[in-house]
TIMARFI-812261 format. One record per residue (C-alpha): residue in three letters; residue number from 1; x, y, z. Coordinates in nm, 3 decimals. Last residue first. Layout:
N
R  res    n       xx       yy       zz
R  Ala  NUM        X        Y        Z
...
//
This chain:
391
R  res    n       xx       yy       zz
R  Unk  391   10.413   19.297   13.083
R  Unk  390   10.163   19.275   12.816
R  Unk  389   10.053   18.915   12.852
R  Unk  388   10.080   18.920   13.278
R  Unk  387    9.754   19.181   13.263
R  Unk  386    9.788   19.442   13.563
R  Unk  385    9.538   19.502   13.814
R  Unk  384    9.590   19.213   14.014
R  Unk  383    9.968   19.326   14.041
R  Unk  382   10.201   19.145   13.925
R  Unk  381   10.510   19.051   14.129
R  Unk  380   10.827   18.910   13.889
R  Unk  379   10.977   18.630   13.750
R  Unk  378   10.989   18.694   13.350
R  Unk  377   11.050   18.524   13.029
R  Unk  376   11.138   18.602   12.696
R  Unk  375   11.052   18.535   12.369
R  Unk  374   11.096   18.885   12.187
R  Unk  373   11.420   18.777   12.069
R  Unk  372   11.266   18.514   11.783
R  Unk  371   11.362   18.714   11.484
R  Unk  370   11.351   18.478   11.226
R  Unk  369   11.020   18.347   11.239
R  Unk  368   10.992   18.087   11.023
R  Unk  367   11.025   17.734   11.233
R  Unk  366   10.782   17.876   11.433
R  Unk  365   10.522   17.598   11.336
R  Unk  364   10.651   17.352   11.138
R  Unk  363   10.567   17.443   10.757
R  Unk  362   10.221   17.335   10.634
R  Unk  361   10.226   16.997   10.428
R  Unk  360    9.976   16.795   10.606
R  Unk  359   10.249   16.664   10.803
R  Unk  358   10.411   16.935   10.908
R  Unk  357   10.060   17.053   11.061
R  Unk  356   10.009   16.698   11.243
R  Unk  355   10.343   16.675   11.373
R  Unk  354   10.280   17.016   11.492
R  Unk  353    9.949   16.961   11.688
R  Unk  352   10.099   16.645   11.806
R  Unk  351   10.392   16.850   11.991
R  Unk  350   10.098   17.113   12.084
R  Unk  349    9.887   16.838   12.297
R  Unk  348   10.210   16.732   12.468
R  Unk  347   10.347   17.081   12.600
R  Unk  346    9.982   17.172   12.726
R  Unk  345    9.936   16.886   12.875
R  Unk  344   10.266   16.978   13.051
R  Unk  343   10.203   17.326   13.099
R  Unk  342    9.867   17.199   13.251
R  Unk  341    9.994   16.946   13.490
R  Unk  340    9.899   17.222   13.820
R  Unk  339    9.517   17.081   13.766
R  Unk  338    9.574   16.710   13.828
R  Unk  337    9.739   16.410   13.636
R  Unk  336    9.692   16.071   13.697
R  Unk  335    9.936   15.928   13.502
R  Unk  334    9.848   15.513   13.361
R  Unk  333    9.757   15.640   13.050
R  Unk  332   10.146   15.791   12.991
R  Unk  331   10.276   15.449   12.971
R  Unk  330   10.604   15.336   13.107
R  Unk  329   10.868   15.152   12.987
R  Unk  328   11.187   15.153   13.221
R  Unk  327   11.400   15.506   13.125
R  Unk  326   11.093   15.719   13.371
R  Unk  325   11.351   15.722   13.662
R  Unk  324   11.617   15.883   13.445
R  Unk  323   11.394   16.183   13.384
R  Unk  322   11.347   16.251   13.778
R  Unk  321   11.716   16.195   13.856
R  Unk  320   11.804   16.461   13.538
R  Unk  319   11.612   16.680   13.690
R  Unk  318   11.782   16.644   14.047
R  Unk  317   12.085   16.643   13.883
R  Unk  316   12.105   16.985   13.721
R  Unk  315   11.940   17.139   14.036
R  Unk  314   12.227   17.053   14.247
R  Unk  313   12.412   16.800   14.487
R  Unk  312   12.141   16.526   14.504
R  Unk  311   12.016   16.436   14.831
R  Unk  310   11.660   16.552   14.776
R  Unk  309   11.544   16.757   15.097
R  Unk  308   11.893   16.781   15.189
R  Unk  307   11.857   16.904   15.575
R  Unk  306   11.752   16.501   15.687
R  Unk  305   11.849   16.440   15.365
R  Unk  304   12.206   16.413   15.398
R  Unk  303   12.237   16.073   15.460
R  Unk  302   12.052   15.953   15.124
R  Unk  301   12.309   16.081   14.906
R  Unk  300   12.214   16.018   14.569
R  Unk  299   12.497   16.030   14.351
R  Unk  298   12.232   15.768   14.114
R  Unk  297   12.476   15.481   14.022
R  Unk  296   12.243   15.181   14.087
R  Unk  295   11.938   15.267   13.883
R  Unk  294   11.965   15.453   13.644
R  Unk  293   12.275   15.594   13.521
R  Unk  292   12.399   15.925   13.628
R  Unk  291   12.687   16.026   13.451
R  Unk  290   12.612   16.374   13.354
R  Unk  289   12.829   16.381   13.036
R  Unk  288   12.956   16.710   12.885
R  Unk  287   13.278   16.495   12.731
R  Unk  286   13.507   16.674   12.948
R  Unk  285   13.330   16.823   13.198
R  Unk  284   13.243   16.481   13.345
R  Unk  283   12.936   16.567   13.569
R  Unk  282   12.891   16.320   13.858
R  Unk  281   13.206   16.369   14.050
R  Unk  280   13.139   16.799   14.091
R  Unk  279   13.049   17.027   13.878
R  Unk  278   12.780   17.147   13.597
R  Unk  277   12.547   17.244   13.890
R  Unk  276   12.338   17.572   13.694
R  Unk  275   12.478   17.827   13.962
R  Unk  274   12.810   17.664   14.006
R  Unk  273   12.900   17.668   13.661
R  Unk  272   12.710   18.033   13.615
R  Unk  271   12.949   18.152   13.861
R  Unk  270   13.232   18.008   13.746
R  Unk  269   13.123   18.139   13.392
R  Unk  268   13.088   18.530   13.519
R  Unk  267   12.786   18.710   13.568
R  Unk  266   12.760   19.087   13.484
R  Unk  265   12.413   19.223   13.533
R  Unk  264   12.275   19.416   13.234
R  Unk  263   12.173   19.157   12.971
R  Unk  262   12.192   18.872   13.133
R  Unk  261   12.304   18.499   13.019
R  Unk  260   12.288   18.149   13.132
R  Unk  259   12.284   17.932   12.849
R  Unk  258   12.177   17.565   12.871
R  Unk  257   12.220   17.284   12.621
R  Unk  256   12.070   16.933   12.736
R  Unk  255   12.227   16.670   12.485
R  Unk  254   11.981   16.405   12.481
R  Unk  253   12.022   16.008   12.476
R  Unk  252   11.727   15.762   12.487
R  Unk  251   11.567   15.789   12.137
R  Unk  250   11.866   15.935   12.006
R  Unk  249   12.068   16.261   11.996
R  Unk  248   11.750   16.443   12.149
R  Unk  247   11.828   16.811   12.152
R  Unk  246   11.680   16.949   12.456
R  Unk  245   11.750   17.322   12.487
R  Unk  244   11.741   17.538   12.756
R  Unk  243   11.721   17.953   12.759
R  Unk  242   11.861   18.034   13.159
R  Unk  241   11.805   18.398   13.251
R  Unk  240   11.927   18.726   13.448
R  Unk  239   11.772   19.063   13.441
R  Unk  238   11.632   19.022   13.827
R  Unk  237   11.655   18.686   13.963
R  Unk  236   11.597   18.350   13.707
R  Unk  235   11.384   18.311   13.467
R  Unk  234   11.373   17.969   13.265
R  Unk  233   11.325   18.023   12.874
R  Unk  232   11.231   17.680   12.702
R  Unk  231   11.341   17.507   12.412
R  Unk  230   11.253   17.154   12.205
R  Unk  229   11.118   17.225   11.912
R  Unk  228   10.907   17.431   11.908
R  Unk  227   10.937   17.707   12.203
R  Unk  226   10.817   17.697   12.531
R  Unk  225   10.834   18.092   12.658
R  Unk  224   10.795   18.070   13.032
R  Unk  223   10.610   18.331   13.277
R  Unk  222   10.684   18.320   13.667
R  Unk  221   10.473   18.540   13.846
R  Unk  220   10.411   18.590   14.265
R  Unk  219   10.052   18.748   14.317
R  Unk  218    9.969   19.090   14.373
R  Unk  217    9.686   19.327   14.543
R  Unk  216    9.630   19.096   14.862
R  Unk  215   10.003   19.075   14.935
R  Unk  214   10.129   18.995   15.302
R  Unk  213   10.301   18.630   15.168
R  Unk  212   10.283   18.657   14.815
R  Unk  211   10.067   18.392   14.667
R  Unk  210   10.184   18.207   14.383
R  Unk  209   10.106   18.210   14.009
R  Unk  208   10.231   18.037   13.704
R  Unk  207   10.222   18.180   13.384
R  Unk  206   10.236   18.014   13.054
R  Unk  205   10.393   18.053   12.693
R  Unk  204   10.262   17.855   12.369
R  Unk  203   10.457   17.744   12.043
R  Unk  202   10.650   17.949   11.810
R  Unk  201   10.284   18.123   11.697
R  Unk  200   10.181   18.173   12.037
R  Unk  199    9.919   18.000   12.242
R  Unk  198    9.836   18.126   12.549
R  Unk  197    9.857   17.940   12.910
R  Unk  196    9.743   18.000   13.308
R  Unk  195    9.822   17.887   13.606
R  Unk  194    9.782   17.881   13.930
R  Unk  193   10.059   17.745   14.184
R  Unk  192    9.998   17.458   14.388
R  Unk  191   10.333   17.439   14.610
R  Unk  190   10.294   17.807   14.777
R  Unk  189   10.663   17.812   14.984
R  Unk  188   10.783   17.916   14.677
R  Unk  187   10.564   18.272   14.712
R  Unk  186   10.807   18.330   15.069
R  Unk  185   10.772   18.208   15.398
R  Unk  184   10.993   18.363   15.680
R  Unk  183   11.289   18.179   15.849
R  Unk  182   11.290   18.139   16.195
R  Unk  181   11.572   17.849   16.283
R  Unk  180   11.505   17.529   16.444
R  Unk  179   11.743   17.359   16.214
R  Unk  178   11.441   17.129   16.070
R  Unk  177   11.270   17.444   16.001
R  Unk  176   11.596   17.624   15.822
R  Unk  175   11.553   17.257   15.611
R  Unk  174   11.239   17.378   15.496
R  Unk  173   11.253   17.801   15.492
R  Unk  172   11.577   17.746   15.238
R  Unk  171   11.301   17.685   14.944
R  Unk  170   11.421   17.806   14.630
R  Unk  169   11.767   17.620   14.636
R  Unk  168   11.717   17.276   14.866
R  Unk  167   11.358   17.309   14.784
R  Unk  166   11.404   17.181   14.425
R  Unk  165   11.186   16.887   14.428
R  Unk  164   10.928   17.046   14.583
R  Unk  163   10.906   17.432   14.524
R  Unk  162   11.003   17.339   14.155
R  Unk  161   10.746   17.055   14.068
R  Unk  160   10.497   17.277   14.031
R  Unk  159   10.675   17.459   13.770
R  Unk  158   10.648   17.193   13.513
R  Unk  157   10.781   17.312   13.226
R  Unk  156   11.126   17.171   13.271
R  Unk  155   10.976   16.815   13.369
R  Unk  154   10.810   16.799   13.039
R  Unk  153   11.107   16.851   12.833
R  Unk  152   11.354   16.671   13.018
R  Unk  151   11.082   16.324   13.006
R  Unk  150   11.031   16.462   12.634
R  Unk  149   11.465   16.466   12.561
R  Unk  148   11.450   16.080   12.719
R  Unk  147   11.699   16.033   12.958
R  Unk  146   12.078   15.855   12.913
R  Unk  145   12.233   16.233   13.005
R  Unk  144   12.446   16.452   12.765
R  Unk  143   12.498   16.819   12.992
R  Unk  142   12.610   17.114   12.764
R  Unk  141   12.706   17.441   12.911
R  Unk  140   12.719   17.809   12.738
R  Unk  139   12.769   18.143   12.872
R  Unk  138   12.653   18.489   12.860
R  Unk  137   12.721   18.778   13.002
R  Unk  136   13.116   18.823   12.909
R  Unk  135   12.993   18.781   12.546
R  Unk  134   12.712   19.068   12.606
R  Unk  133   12.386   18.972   12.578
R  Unk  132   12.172   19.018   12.229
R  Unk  131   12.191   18.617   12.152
R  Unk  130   12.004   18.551   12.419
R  Unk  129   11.707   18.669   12.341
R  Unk  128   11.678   18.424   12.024
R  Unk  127   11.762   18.440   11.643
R  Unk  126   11.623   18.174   11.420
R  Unk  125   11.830   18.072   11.110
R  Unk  124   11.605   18.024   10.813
R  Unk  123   11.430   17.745   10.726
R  Unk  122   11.647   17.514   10.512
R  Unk  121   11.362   17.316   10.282
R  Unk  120   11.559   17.212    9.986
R  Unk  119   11.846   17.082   10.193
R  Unk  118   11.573   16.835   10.331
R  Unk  117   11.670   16.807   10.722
R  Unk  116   12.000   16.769   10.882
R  Unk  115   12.039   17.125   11.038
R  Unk  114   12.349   17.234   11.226
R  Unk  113   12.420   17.506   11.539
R  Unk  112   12.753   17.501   11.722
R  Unk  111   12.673   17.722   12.045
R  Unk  110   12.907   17.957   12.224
R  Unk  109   12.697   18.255   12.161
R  Unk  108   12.644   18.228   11.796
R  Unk  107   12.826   17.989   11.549
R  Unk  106   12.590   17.829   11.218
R  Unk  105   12.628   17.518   11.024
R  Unk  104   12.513   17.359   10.719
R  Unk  103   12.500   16.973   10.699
R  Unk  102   12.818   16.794   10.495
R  Unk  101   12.703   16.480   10.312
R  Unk  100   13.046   16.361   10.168
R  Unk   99   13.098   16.467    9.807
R  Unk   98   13.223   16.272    9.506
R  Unk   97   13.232   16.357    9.152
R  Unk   96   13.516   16.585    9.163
R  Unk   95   13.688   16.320    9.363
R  Unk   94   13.630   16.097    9.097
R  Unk   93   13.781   16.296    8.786
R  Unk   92   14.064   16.421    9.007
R  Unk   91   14.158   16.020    9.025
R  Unk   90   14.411   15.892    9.239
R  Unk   89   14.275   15.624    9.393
R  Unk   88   14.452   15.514    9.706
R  Unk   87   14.543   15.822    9.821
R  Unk   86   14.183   16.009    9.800
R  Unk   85   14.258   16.377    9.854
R  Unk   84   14.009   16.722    9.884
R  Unk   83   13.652   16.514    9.845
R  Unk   82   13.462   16.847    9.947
R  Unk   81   13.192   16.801   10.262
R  Unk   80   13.137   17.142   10.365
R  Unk   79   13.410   17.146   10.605
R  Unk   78   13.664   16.947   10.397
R  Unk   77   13.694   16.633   10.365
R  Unk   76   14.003   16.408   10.356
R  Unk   75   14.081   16.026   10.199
R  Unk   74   14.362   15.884   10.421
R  Unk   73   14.302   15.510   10.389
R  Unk   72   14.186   15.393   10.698
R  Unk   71   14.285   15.707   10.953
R  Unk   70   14.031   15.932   10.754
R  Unk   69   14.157   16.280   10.709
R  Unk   68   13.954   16.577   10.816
R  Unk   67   14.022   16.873   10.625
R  Unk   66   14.251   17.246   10.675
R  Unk   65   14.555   17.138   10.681
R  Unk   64   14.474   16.874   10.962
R  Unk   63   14.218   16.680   11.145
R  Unk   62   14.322   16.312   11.150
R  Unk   61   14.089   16.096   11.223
R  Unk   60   13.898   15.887   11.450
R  Unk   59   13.581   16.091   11.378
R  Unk   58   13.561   16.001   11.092
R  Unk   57   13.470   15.683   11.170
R  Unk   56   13.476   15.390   10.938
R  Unk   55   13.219   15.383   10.655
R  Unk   54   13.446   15.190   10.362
R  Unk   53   13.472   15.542   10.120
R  Unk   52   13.231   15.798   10.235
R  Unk   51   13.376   15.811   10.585
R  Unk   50   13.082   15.758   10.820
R  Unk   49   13.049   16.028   11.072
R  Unk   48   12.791   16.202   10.859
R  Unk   47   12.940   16.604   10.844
R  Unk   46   12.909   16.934   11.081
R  Unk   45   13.203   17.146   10.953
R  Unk   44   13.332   17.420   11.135
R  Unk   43   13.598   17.685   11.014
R  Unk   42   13.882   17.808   11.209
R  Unk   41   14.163   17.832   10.940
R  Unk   40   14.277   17.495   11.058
R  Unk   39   14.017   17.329   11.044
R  Unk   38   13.705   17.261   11.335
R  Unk   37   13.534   16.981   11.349
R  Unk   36   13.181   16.842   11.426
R  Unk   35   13.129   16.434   11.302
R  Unk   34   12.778   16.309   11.287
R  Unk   33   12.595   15.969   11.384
R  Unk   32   12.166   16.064   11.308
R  Unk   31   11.990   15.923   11.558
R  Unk   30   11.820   16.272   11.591
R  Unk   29   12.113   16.408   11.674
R  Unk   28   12.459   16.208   11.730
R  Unk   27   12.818   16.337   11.856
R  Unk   26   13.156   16.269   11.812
R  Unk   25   13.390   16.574   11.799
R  Unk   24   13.697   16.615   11.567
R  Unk   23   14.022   16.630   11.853
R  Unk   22   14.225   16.952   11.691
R  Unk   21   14.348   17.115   11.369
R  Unk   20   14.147   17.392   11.507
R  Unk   19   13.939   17.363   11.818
R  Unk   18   13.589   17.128   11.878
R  Unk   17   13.398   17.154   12.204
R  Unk   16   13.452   17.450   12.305
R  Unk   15   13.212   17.614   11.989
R  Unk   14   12.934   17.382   12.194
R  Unk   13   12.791   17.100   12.004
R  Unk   12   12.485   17.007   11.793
R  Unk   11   12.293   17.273   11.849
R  Unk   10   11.948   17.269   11.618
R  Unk    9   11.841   17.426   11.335
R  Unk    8   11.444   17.314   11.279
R  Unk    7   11.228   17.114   11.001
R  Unk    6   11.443   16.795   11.122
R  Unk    5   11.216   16.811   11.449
R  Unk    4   10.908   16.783   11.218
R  Unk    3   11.057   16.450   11.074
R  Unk    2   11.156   16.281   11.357
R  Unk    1   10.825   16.343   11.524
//
C-alpha cells in the first residue's frame, strides 16, 4: 500500500501553514519526516527533515535569505534541495556535489501539494472540481487526528451512518421529538438507504437512496466520487461541496484535508469553520490538531444527550470519535457487515485491486488523468424515470 499511495501527489500542508522567512513546518506522509517552508521570495520547498550533514531537524532552523539554515552548523538549502552554504567546510567543490532530497511541489486552492515517489515516475498533477471555484468560494482546513487514514476513509463513505450518528445536523426531527415539538420527517429520517455503485477509472462512485416523504415518482440521492488514493466528494445543499482528503502521515496519524467550496453561492471561511466544526477546545487551530485521544480525553459530553444525540460538538468530531475507537487492534473478520456496507466493501475490494495493478507493473489507477473536474457529487431528488449516472 505504501508503494501505490507514493504513485499519487498528495497535500502535505495548507499554503497557511508555512509564510516567508517564517516558522518551517513539521509534518510526516507516508512515514516519511519532511520539512515544508516557504523563502523569502515566496517559494515552497517540501524537503527530508533530516539535515544532510549530522540528521538534526530542519525544521528547527533558521529560514532566511531565501534557504533553510540548520541551527547545528549552519549549512542551508534551498527550496529544491541546493547545498547554498556549509560553514564548517568550505568547499564549492562539495557543495556542488551535494544535494538534499527536495520532493516537487505544487500550490492550488490553499493546499501545499508534494510527491515522494520514484522521481522517474512523477504522474502528472491532477486537477479536481474544486479547483474551478472562486478564491472567496473556497476554503481550506486541515484536521491531524491519532486515527487510522482507512478507519476515516471508510467511515466517510458510509452514508448509512449519517442519519445516525450525525442526527444532531441532518436529523433536527429527533431531539425536536424529545422537545415535544412537530417536526416533519424528511429522506434522513430513512436510516437504510439503497444503494448502488459503478466503477470508474479514478476509482468507483455510488448512490445512496432514501425515500421522500409524499414522493412515489422520486427518491432522495446522494452520489459520491471516491477517488484513489485517499479522496472523496461530500455534497452538501444546493451548489455547495466538501472534497476530503486522507493523507496518512503514518500508520496511526492522518492529516484530514477538507475544502469547502461552491461555485455560485458565496460562502465565507467563518462560515465554512463553523459549518465543517474546526472550533472550539478540542481543535487546536494552530497546529491543525483535533485533540481527541482515545480513550479518556474524548469532549464527549454525556449530559447533553438527552437532545445531543452524540454529545460531541460537531460533525468533525463525531468522525473522528468513531475512527479513534477502532486505534486498539481489531480484525476486520470479526464485522458483520449487512447490505447498506457496500460503499465500504466496495472501498476495500478496489484498494487491493490497485495494489495489485501497481504491482504487476500497470500504473495506479487514476493516477493519469489530468483533468479530474468532472468528479463531482450531487444531493438531489431523482426521479424514477431518470438514470442517477447521467445526471
Amino acid at each position: 500500500m505504501g508503494s501505490l499511495m507514493r504513485a499519487y501527489w498528495h497535500p502535505v500542508a495548507l499554503s497557511s501553514q508555512v509564510e516567508s522567512d517564517g516558522k518551517p513546518l513539521l509534518t510526516w506522509l507516508l512515514g516519511e519526516r519532511l520539512v515544508a517552508f516557504r523563502d523569502t521570495q515566496g517559494r515552497v520547498g517540501v524537503l527530508d527533515d533530516h539535515c544532510l550533514h549530522r540528521g538534526v531537524s530542519l525544521s528547527l532552523g533558521r529560514n532566511e535569505d531565501c534557504g533553510l539554515r540548520c541551527l547545528y552548523h549552519g549549512w542551508k538549502f534551498a527550496v529544491d534541495g541546493t547545498l547554498m552554504e556549509t560553514p564548517n567546510h568550505d568547499s564549492p567543490a562539495y557543495r556542488e556535489r551535494k544535494k538534499a532530497r527536495a520532493h516537487p511541489v505544487r500550490e492550488h486552492s490553499g493546499l501545499i501539494w508534494t510527491y515522494i515517489g520514484a522521481p522517474e515516475q512523477l504522474p502528472p498533477f491532477r486537477t479536481f472540481d474544486f479547483e474551478r471555484a472562486p478564491a472567496d468560494s473556497c476554503h481550506a482546513f486541515r484536521a491531524n487526528s491519532s486515527a487510522n487514514f482507512l478507519a476515516l476513509w471508510e467511515g466517510g463513505v458510509d452514508s448509512s451512518h449519517v442519519g445516525m450518528l450525525h442526527t444532531n445536523d441532518v436529523r433536527p426531527s429527533w431531539a425536536a421529538v424529545r422537545r415535544g415539538e412537530d417536526v416533519p420527517v424528511s429522506a434522513w429520517d430513512s436510516l437504510a438507504p439503497a444503494y448502488e455503485v459503478e466503477d470508474t477509472d479514478y476509482g468507483y462512485r455510488y448512490v445512496a437512496f432514501r425515500g421522500i416523504p409524499g414522493r412515489a415518482d422520486a427518491r432522495h440521492a446522494r452520489q459520491v466520487p471516491v477517488i484513489l488514493p485517499n479522496m472523496r466528494f461530500i455534497p452538501g445543499h444546493t451548489d455547495f461541496a466538501i472534497a476530503i482528503i486522507e493523507v496518512p502521515m503514518t500508520d496511526d496519524q492522518t492529516a484530514t484535508y477538507q475544502i469547502a467550496y461552491s461555485h455560485n453561492e458565496p460562502i465565507t471561511r467563518e462560515w465554512s469553520r463553523q459549518f465543517l466544526g474546526f472550533e472550539g477546545e478540542w481543535y487546536d487551530e494552530e497546529s491543525c490538531s483535533v485533540t481527541m485521544q482515545w480513550p479518556h480525553a474524548m469532549g464527549q459530553d454525556r449530559a447533553t444527550m438527552a437532545t445531543s444525540w452524540s454529545g460531541f460538538a460537531a460533525i468533525e468530531f463525531e468522525d473522528v470519535a468513531m475512527a479513534l475507537s477502532l486505534n486498539d487492534p481489531w480484525d476486520r473478520a470479526n464485522e458483520n457487515l449487512v447490505a447498506a456496507d457496500i460503499a465500504v466493501m466496495r472501498l476495500r475490494q478496489m484498494l487491493l485491486n490497485a495494489v495489485k495493478q501497481h504491482q504487476e507493473g500497470g500504473p495506479a489507477p487514476g493516477v493519469l488523468v489530468e483533468d479530474m473536474t468532472r468528479a463531482v457529487s450531487y444531493d438531489r431528488k431523482v426521479l424514477d424515470s431518470e438514470d442517477w449516472k447521467t445526471i
